[in-house]
N, C-alpha and C positions, 0 to 999 in steps of 0.2 A: 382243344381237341373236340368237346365236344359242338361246338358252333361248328367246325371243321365238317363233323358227321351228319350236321343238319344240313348243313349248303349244301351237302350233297344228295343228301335225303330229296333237299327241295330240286337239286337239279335232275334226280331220277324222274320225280314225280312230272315234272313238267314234261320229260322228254317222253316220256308214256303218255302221256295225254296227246301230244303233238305225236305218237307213231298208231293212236286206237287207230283200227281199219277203218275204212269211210264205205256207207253201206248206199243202194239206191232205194227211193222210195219210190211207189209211182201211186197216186191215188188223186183225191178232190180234197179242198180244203173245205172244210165245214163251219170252221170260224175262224177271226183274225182278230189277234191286242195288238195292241204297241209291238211289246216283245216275243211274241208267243203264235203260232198256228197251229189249230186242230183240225188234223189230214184223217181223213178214213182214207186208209191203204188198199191196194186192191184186192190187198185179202181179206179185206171185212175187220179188221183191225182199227182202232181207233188210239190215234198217239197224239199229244203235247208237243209240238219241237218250240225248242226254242230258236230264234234267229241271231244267227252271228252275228257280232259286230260290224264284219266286215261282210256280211252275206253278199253273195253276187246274184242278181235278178238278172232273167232273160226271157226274152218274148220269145217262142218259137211260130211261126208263120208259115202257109202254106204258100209252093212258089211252082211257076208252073215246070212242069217237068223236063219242059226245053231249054231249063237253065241247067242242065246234067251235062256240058260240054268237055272236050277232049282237054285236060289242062286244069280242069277245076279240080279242087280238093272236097272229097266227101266223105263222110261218115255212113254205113249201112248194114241194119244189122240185119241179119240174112236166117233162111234154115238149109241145112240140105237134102236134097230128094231122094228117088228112091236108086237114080243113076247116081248120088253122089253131088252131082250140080248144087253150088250153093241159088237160091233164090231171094232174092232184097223182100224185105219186110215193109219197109222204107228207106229213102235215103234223106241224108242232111247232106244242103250243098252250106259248107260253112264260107263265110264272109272271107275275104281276103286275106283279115287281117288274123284270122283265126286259122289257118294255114300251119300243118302242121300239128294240130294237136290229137295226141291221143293216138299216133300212128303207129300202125299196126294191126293185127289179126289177133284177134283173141275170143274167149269165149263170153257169152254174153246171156244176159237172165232177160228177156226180155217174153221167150218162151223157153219152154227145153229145149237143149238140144242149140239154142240160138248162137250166133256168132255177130260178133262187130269186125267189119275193116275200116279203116281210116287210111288213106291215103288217094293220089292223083291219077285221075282219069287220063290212062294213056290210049284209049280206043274206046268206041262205043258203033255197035252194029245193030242193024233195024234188024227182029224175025220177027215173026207170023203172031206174037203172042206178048211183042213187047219189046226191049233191045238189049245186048249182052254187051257189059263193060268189063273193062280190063283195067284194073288198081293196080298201080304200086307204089309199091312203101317199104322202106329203106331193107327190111330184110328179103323183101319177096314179093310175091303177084298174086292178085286172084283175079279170076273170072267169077263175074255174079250175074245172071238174069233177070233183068226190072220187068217183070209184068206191069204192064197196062192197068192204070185204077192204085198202084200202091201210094200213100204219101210220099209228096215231095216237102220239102220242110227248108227254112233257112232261119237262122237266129238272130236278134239284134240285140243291143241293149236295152236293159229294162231297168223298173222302176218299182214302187211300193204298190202301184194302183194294179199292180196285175194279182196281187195279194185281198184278191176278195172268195166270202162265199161261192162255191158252186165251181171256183176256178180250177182246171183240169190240172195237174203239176207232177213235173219229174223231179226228187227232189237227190240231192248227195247229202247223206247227214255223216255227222258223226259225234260220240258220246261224248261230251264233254261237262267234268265237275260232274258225272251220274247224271245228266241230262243229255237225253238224245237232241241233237245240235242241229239244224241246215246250215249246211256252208253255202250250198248253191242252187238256185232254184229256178227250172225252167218254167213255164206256167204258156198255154195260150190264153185269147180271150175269148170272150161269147163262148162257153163251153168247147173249144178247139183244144184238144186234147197232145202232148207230146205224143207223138209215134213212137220212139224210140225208148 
């Protein structure tokens, strides 16, 4: 009985680790080990993450904004104005193969107030200050207005070498063993900072 009560003790325990909420970080790394990165956050905050085992590295890259086509899949995260109109902050046109993820409307910390859509470009129209696209994605539509001058962004694979001093990064952590964790880490180079 009692072994009984541990297996299951152990099986709680894991399945809590495996459900902690996963948080975003967005800051610069300050220093890099083996296993370990120190982010000053962008609130002035200074944290340890450790790196997953399996951590996932991505370059995000600027592309030019005439790759925002009717058909493409994209992620944007927007605010709304004082008519209500959501406005893009930036957009990700994600790779092909990355299609599909994250789709949907929801809210989004990137300002107050902020919002993400993730889904396919089924219109895009020139006005006087930039073009209005029309998303949708499985539950619904939105219209977003890209001003002129915001990042355009696309993401590849990446690697350890984007993991140096000074490098700009979006990071998804989460706490794992009482150690705040990166699972995923977007990073540009030469000081090229994620937008999103």
């Amino acid at each position: 009985m009692k072994k009984a009560l541990l297996a299951l003790a152990l099986l709680a325990t894991v399945a809590l680790a495996q459900n902690a909420p996963t948080m975003r970080l967005r800051g610069t790394i300050e220093k890099v080990e083996p296993t370990t990165i120190v982010l000053k956050e962008r609130s002035g905050e200074t944290m340890t993450l450790a790196l997953a085992d399996n951590v996932t590295l991505t370059e995000v890259l600027p592309v030019d904004p005439a790759t925002i086509q009717s058909g493409v899949f994209v992620g944007t995260a927007a605010l709304p104005g004082a008519d209500g109109a959501l406005s893009a902050l930036e957009v990700l046109v994600f790779p092909e193969a990355m299609r599909g993820t994250g789709e949907g409307h929801s809210q989004w910390d990137l300002q107050p107030g902020s919002t993400m859509t993730n889904a396919t470009v089924i219109a895009l129209v020139p006005g006087a200050k930039g073009r209005t696209m029309t998303l949708r994605y499985k539950d619904g539509e939105k219209t977003i207005v890209v001003p002129e001058g915001i990042p355009v962004v696309t993401l590849k694979p990446g690697d350890r070498t984007l993991l140096v001093p000074g490098a700009k990064v979006l990071v998804t952590a989460q706490v794992r063993d009482g150690q705040p964790t990166a699972l995923r880490v977007t990073a540009g180079r030469n000081g090229f900072a994620p937008p999103m």
